[in-house]
N, C-alpha and C positions, 0 to 999 in steps of 0.2 A: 504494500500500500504506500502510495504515494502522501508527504504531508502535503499540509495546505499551499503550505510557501512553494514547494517542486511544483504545485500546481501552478500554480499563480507563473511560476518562473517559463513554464511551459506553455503556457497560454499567452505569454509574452512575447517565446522565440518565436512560434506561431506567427503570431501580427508583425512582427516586426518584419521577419523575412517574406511574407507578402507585402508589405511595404514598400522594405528594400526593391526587390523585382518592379515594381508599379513603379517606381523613382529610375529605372534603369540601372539598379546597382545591384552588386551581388548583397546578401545578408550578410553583416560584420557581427559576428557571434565569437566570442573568448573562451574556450573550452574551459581556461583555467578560471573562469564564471562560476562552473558548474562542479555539484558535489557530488562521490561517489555514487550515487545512485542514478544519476544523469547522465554517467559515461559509460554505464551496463549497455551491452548492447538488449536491445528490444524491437519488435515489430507495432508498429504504430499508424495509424487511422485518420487523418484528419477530416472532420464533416462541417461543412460552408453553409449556413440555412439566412435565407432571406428573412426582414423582418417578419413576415407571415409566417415564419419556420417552412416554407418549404426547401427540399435539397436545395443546392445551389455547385456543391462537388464534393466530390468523396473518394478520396485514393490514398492509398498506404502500403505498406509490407506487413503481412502477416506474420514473417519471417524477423528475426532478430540478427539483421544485417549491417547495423550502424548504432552507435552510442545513441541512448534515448532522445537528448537531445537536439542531435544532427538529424537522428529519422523523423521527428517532429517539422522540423523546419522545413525536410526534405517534404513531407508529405501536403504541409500544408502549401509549398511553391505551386507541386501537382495539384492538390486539390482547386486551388485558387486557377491554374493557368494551363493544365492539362487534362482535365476530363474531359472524354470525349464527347461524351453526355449535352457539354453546354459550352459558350462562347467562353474567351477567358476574362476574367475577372476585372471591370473597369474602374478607373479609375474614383467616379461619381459614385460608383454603388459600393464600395468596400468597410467603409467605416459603417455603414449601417447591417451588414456580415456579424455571423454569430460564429464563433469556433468552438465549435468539440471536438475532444480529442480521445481515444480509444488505445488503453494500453494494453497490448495484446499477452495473451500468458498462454502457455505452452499449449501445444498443438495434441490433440491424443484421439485413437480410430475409438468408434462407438461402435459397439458390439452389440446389445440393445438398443432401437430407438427411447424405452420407456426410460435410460438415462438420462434423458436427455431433460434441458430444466429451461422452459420459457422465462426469459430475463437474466440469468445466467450465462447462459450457454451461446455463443456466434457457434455458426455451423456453416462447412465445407462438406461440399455433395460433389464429386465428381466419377466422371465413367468415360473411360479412353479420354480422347484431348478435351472433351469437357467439364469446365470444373464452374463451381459457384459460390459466395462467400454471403454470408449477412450478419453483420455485427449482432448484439446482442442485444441492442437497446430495440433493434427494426420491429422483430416481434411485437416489444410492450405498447411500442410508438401504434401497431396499428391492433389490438387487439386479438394478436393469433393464437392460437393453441398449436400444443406441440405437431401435430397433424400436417396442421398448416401451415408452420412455419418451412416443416421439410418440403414441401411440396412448392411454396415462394422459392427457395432454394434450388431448385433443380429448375424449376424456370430463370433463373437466376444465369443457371448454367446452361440455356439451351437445351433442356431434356424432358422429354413430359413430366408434368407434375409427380405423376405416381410412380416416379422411376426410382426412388429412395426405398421399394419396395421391393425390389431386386437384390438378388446376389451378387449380380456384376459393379453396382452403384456402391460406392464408397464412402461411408457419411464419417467426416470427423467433428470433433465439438472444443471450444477455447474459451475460456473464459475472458475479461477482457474490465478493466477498469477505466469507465467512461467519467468525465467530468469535461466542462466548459462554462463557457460564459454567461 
């Protein structure tokens, strides 16, 4: 668990290095800023929600490929100026952006669906080159049950809904510590 301050610190690097980019500059971020627990590597989320809360972009590493930090920043440049989903991020609409951010905790296969825990749980459904991800919070946000959340999921990944029914279909499940603005 993250304290208040790492968060606050984190929702910082976030803004700021969407910032930077909108200014034409890279992010001026000081590693030596940042305490022990900031330079773990982690896999990290960033989500962009319009004042309305709707999406506005959402891209990260699941994977723990960069110090918490750096995949923070990194995530939210994507989030803000490479989903494909949506235009990038201008410069008129930015301060009125909402950042959340999602810290990813280790990956593990679900051998029962009935493991599986609505609010808890992000879950990866994949079968041959298709794969799908949905943080944890997506569930609560719209009301699903575990049923339905696999089944968002596999559409997620281009595969019919009921394909987490299968043998060949591969469901994994991560826990994930969300907090924002």
């Amino acid at each position: 668990m993250l304290s208040q301050e790492q968060r606050s610190q984190l929702l910082r690097i976030a803004r700021e290095s969407i910032e930077a980019v909108l200014h034409g500059r890279r992010p001026e971020l000081n590693a030596e800023h940042f305490d022990d627990t900031l330079h773990k590597p982690a896999g990290t989320f960033v989500t962009l929600r319009t004042p309305d809360h709707h999406l506005r972009g959402c891209i990260g590493s699941i994977h723990p490929v960069a110090p918490l930090w750096q995949s923070v920043s990194n995530s939210a440049i994507n989030a803000a100026f490479r989903d494909p989903r949506f235009y990038p991020l201008q410069q008129d609409e930015w301060l009125r952006i909402a950042i959340e951010i999602s810290v990813m905790g280790p990956i593990e296969v679900v051998a029962d669906p009935e493991e599986i825990m609505v609010g808890r749980d992000g879950l990866i459904v994949s079968h041959g080159r298709n794969a799908g991800l949905l943080l944890p919070q997506v569930a609560t946000e719209y009301g699903w049950d575990r049923e339905v959340f696999l089944s968002q999921t596999c559409v997620k990944a281009g595969l019919p809904p009921e394909s987490w029914r299968t043998a060949e279909c591969r469901i994994e499940r991560f826990p994930a510590e969300v907090f924002g603005e």
